[in-house]
N, C-alpha and C positions, 0 to 999 in steps of 0.2 A: 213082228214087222207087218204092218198091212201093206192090202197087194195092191201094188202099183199099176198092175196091168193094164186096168183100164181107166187109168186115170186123165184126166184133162191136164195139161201148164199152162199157168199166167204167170209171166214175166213181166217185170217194168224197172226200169234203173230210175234213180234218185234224182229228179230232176225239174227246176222248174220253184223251186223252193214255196214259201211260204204263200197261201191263198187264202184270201178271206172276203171276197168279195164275190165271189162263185158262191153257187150251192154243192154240194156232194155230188149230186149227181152231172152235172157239166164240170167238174174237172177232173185233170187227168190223172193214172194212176200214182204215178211219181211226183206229183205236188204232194205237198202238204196241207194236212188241217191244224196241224200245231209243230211248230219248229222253233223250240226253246234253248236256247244256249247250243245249237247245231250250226253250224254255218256252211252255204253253199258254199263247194271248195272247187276251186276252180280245176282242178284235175279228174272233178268227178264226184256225186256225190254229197253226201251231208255228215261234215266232221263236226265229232261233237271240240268246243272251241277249249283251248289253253286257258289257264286259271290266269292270279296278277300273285306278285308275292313286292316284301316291301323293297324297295330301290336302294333305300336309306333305312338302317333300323331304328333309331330312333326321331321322335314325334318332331316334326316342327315348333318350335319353342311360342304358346298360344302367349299375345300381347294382354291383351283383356277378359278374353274370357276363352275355358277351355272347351266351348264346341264350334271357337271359329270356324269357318271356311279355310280351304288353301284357296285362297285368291286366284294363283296366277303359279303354275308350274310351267318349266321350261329348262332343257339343255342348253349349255353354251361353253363352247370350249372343255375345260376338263371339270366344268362344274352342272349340276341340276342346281338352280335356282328356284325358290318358293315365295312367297308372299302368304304371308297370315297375318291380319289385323293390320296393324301401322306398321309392319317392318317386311323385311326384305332380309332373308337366310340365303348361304350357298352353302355346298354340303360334296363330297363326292360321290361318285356312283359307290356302294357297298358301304359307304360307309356310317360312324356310326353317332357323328354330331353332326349340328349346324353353327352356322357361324351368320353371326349378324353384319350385313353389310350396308340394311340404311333402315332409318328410324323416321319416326316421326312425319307419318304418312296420312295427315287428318283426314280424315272421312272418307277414305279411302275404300274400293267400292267394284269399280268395274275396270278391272285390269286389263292390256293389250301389250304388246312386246314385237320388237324386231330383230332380229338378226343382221348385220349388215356390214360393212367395208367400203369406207371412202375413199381410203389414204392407204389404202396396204396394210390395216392393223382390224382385225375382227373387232367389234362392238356389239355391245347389247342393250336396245333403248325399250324403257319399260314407261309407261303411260296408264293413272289408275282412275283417273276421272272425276280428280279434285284435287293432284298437288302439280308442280311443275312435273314434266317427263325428265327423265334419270337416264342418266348414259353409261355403261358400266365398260371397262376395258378389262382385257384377257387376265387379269389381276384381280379384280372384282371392286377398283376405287370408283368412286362415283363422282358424276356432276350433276347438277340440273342444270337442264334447258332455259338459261336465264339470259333472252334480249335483251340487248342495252337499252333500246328504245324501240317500244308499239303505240300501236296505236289504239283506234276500235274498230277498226274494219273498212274493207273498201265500202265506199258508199253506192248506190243504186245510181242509174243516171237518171230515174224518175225523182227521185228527191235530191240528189245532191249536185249539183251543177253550175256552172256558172249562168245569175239570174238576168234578170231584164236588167238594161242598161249598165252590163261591166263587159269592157274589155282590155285587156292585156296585150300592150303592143311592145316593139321599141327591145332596147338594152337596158332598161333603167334597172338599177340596184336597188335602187334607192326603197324605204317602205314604204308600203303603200294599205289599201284594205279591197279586200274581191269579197263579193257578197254570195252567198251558198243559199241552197233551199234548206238546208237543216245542219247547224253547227254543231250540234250533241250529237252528233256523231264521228266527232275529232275529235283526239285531245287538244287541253288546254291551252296546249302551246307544241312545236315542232315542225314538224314534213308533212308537205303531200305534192302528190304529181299532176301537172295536166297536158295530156298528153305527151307521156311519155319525160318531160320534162321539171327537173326538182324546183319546188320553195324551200322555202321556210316561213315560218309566222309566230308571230310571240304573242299572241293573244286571240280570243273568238268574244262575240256575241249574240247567245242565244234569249230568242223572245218567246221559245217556248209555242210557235201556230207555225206553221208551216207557210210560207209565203215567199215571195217573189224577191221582196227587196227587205224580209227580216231579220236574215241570220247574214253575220259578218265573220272573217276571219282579218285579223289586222297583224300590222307590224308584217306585211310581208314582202318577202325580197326572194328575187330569182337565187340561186344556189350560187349558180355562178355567171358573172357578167358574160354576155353575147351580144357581139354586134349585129348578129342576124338571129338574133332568136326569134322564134315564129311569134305568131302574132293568136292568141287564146279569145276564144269570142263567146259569145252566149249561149247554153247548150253543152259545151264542152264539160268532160267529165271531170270533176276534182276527186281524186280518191287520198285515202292514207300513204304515205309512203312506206309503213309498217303494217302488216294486217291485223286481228287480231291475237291478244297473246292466245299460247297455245297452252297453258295453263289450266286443269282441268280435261284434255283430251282424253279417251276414250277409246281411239282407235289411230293405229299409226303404221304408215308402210314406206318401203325403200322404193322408190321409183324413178331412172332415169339418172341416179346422183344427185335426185334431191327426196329431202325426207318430207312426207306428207304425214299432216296430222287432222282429226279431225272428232267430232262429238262434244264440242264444247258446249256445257249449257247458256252459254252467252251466246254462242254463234250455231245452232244446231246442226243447221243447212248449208254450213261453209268448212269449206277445206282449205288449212293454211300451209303452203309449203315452202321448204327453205331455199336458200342461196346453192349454186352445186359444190357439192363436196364437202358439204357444211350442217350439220343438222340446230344448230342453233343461231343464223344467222339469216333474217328476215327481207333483208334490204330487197327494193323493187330494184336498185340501181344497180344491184349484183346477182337478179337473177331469183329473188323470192318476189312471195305474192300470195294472193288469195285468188280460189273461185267459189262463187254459189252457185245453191241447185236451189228448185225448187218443193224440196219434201226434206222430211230430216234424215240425216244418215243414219245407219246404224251397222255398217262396216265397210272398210275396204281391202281390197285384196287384188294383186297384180299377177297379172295371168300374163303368160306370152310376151308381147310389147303393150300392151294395155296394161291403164288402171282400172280396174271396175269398183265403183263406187254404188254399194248397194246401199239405198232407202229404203223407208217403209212403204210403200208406194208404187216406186221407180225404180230403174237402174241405169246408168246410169254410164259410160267409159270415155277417159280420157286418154285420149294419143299425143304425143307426139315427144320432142324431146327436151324443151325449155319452154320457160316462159312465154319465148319470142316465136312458138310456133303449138305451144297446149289448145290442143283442141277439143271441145266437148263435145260428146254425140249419144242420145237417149239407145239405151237398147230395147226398151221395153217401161212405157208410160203407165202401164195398167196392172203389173205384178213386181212385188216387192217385197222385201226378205224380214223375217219373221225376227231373228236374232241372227247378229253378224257371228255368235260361234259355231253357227253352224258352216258356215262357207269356209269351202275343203277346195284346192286342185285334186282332181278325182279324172282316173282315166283319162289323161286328154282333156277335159272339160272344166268346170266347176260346177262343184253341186251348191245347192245351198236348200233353206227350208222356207218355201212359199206359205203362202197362207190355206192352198191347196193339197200341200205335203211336199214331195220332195223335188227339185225342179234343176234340171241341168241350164247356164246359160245359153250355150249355141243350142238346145231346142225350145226352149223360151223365145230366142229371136229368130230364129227358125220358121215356128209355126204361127209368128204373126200375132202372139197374145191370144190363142185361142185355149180356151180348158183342157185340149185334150195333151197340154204339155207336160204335165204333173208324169215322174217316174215309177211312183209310188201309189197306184191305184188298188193292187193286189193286197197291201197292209194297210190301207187309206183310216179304217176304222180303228186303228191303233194310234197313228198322229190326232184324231179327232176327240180323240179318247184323253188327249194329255197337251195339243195346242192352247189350252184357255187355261190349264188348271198346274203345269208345270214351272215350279221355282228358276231353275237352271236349265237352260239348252248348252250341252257341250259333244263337241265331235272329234273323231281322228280317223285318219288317213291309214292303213296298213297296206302299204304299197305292195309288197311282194303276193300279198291275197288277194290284191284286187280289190280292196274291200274300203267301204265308208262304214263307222260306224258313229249314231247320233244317240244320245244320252239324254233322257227325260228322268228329270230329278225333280221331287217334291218335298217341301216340308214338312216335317213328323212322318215320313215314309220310312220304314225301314229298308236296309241294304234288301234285304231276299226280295221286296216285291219293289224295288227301283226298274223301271225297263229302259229299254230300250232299243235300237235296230240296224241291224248289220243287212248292210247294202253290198249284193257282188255283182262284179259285171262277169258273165259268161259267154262269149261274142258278142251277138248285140242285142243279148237281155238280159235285166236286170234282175237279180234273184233277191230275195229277202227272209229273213228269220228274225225270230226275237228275242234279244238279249234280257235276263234277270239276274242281278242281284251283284253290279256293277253300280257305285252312286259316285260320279266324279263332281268336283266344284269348279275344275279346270283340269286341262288338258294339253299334250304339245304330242307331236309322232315328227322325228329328225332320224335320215338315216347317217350314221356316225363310220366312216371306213367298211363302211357298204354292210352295219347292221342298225338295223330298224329299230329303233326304239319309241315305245311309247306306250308314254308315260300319264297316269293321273291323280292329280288332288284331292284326297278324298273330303267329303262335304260335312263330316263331322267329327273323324278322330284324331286329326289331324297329319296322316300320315302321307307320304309320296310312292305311288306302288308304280311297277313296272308290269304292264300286260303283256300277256304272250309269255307268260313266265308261269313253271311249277303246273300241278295239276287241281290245286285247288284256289280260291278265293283267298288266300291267305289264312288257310288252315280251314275253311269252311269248304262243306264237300260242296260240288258243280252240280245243283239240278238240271240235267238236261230232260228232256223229252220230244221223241218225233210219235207223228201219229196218221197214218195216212186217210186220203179219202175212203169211204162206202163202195165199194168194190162188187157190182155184179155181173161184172165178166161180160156183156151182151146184154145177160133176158135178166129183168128184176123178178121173172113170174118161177122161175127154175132154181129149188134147194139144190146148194151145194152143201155136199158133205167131205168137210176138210181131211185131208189125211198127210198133209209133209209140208212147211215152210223151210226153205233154203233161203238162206242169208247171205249176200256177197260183201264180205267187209272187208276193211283194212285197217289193222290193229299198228297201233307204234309201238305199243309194249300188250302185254295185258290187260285186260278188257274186266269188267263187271259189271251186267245191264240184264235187265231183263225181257222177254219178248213176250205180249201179248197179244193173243186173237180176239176178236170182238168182232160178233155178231150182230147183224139185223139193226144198228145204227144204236147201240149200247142200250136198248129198251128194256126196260124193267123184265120183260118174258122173256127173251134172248139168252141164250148159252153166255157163261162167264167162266171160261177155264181159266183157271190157275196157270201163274207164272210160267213160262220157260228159261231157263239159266241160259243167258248168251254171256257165253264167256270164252275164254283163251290161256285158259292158268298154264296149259305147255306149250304154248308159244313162247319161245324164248326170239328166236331173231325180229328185225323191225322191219315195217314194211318197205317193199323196194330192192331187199335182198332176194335172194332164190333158194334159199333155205328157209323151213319156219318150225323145224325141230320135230317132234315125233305125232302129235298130236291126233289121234282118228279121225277127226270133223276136219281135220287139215288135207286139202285135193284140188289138183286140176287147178286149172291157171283161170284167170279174168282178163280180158284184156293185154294179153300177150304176156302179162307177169304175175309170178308165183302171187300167191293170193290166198285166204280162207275162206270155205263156203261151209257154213255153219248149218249142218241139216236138224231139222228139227221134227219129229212127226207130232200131230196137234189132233185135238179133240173140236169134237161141236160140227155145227151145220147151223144154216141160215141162206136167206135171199141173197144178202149183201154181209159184205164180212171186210173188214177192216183191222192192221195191223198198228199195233205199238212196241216202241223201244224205252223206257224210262228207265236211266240212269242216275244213281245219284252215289255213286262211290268217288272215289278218290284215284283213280286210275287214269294213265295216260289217254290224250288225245286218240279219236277212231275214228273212221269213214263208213257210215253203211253207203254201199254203189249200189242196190238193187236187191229185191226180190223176186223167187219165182214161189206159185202157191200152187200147188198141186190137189184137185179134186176128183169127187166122183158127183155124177150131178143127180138129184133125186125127180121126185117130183115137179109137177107144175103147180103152182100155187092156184 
């Protein structure tokens, strides 16, 4: 044993996670310079993370070809639901087929889904961004979202108006013709409102220029006779009385008791929503309608009492509770969201992925649209590393960890070098690591009788795995690795000469990892001792109890609970000296909480 006697302690507990925009020397000792498949655990610590294993054992049945995508995973009721190619599988949790529940899905693409309750009966509305949206009940029968009658959209009050020399007085029924700045944008024949009040009309004509007294809508007649109907003058707005179909949508949420839909490539920058209580019913006279923005959508998401409607660009929230009182209000004109799968409810807030890296909305609107709102400055060169060049953006929510985690998937990448980043909140900072060898195509996280699931589509073999499950990749072992800063205690000018590393960890079962010292910033001349075995093979109890079986390296409590401190004595010397853990077995989840390093100090350099 070497003697202790006059030896130095540095201590520092695990804290502060991933760092990469620091040099070594300005940070501290408990960040990280590499934290791979570890995640800040919010009890302390860096746990290396749970494996996924599969949900369903067998493959999603591929439509066309077998390295489709899963589309669109999702729970619902006593089903996981999938999407691969043109069709639409339900499946139960464990088990070990799929069952086909809707076909014929052309060109089918960029899937969305809701969860919701009108009437007292759960539904599930799916939306892929080229066929009608699908409505599924607790049964799994289907309808599509089929209006009786749309239109093309409300029209602008700069182009579409009542023009020079028309107005609309009186009760008359009778038909008549009111002249429009632009007719191609009605249909053929049907409804529209002006202010607030129905036509009808059986006929348009379009000249094709944009003019005053060009375009005609004919054959029209009030809805319904009124002896005092108001009187429509020049200026006043004519819109559709149906918005556009919502056919082709992209993105769809429940809000209010009415369904909003929106991403249509006919309508980018318009959101169309339904009648209340009704998600296929469009009527202006029962309470549907349309609003534009000015940028294109590309998701929305209902926080609190708010919709927030994220652009590329913009953002966007709408309040209130109908038609007769929707109000729109920008949150922010100058930042705008990268891909709507990335927007999570995350602690309180929502996160989403700026074009800066990762951005909460209330400090987005917060700080006035200033740069320094980005959450994610600390891993900033990993989002930079994969914003431009990434196929799939996909995230989930692990609510009882605290955790976001976003998924940068490319193609012809294989699973091991897929990344991505686990976001925690630890009071009121944000910690981060980096997730490998995770490649999802889609994603859902639903907590179900208060357990967490979540769930993802894998991007090539077709399968629906469960994370947080088993301790491997689905039979592939977990590389993890932590690696801390360049450690010179004070003076960079004064050799230390190592003599004992102590480990504070916390094992769920048994552990196998290995511990490395590394000197003088891994430089070719630098001492390179050989591995340490960190392990726990008699550890039989889990952490949290007060027993942990017979073990020598098993002593003394951490934190007021039984705990193991792994002593280790070590070779070498150097200025700056830095620790590694690299695991790559197959063994349950761990926490390392901290190190102390124990020296003797030599010379001045």
């Amino acid at each position: 044993m070497p003697d202790l006697s006059q030896t130095s302690p540095a201590a520092f507990n695990c804290q502060g996670g991933l760092v990469l925009n620091r040099s070594t020397f300005l940070m501290q000792p408990g960040e990280a310079l590499e934290l791979q498949n570890f995640e800040p655990d919010i009890e302390g610590g860096y746990r290396r993370i749970n494996g996924f294993s599969k949900y369903v054992s067998a493959v999603v049945p591929q439509t066309s070809s077998a390295t489709e995508k899963i589309l669109m995973v999702a729970t619902f009721g006593d089903f996981v639901v999938a999407a691969r190619g043109e069709k639409i599988f339900t499946a139960t949790a464990g088990g070990s087929s799929w069952t086909e529940r809707d076909s014929g899905r052309t060109n089918a693409g960029t899937y969305g889904f809701e969860r919701f309750n009108f009437d007292g009966n759960d539904k599930l509305i799916v939306v892929d961004g080229a066929n009608a949206p699908t409505v599924f009940n607790t049964s799994m029968s289907a309808t599509d979202v089929s209006p009786a009658s749309t239109g093309t959209g409300e029209a602008t009050a700069l182009l579409v108006a009542i023009a020079s020399g028309t107005t609309m007085t009186g009760s008359s029924g009778t038909p008549g013709t009111i002249t429009v700045r632009d007719a191609s944008q009605f249909a053929s024949s049907g409804s529209f409102i002006i202010n607030n009040e129905t036509f009808t009309y059986t006929g348009k004509t379009v000249t094709g220029v944009s003019s005053a007294t060009a375009d005609t809508l004919t054959g029209v007649t009030r809805a319904t006779s009124n002896s005092v109907a108001a009187d429509h003058a020049v200026g006043d707005i004519v819109a559709d009385l149906f918005p556009p179909a919502v056919s082709g949508a992209k993105f769809v949420a429940a809000f209010k008791d009415h369904m909003f839909y929106a991403g249509m490539s006919s309508a980018p920058q318009e959101i169309v929503f339904s009648s209340p209580f009704v998600e296929d019913d469009f009527s202006a006279a029962l309470g549907g309608g349309s609003i534009k923005v000015d940028d294109k959508i590309v998701g929305l998401k209902v926080f609190r009492q708010d919709l927030f409607i994220f652009c590329e660009n913009r953002i966007f929230k709408l309040s209130g509770s109908s038609s007769f009182d929707f109000t729109m209000t920008p949150v922010t004109r100058n930042i705008g969201c990268i891909n709507g799968n990335t927007i999570q409810e995350f602690a309180g807030d929502l996160i989403f992925l700026g074009p800066d890296g990762l951005r909460t909305v209330a400090g987005t609107a917060r700080i006035g649209d200033v740069e320094i709102g980005t959450i994610s400055a600390n891993v900033q060169s990993i989002f930079d590393a994969n914003l431009s060049s990434a196929s799939e953006f996909q995230s989930v929510v692990i609510p009882d960890r605290t955790q976001y985690r976003i998924f940068f998937t490319k193609d012809g990448t294989g699973q091991n070098s897929t990344k991505g980043i686990a976001c925690v909140l630890k009071g009121q900072a944000f910690e981060f690591s980096e997730l490998r060898g995770i490649k999802p195509a889609s994603t859902d996280s639903f907590v179900k009788a208060g357990d967490v699931i979540v769930l993802h589509g894998d991007y090539a073999n077709g399968y629906v795995y469960r994370q947080e499950q088993g301790n491997t990749f689905d039979g592939t072992a977990i590389l993890a690795k932590y690696r801390s800063p360049d450690m010179t205690f004070g003076d960079a000018g004064i050799r230390k000469h190592m003599q004992r590393v102590i480990v504070n960890y916390a094992p769920e079962s048994t552990i196998d990892a290995d511990l490395f010292v590394r000197y003088d910033y891994e430089s070719k001349d630098s001492a390179r001792p050989a591995a340490y075995e960190l392990d726990s093979q008699d550890i039989a109890a889990i952490y949290g109890t007060t027993t942990y079986g017979t073990s020598s390296s098993v002593v003394g409590t951490y934190g007021g609970a039984s705990q193991p401190l792994f002593r280790q004595s070590v070779e070498g010397s150097g200025f700056a000296v830095a620790l590694r853990v690299n695991d790559g077995g197959e063994t349950a989840p761990y926490s390392l909480k901290g190190f102390q390093l124990e020296y003797q100090t030599g010379a001045r350099r």
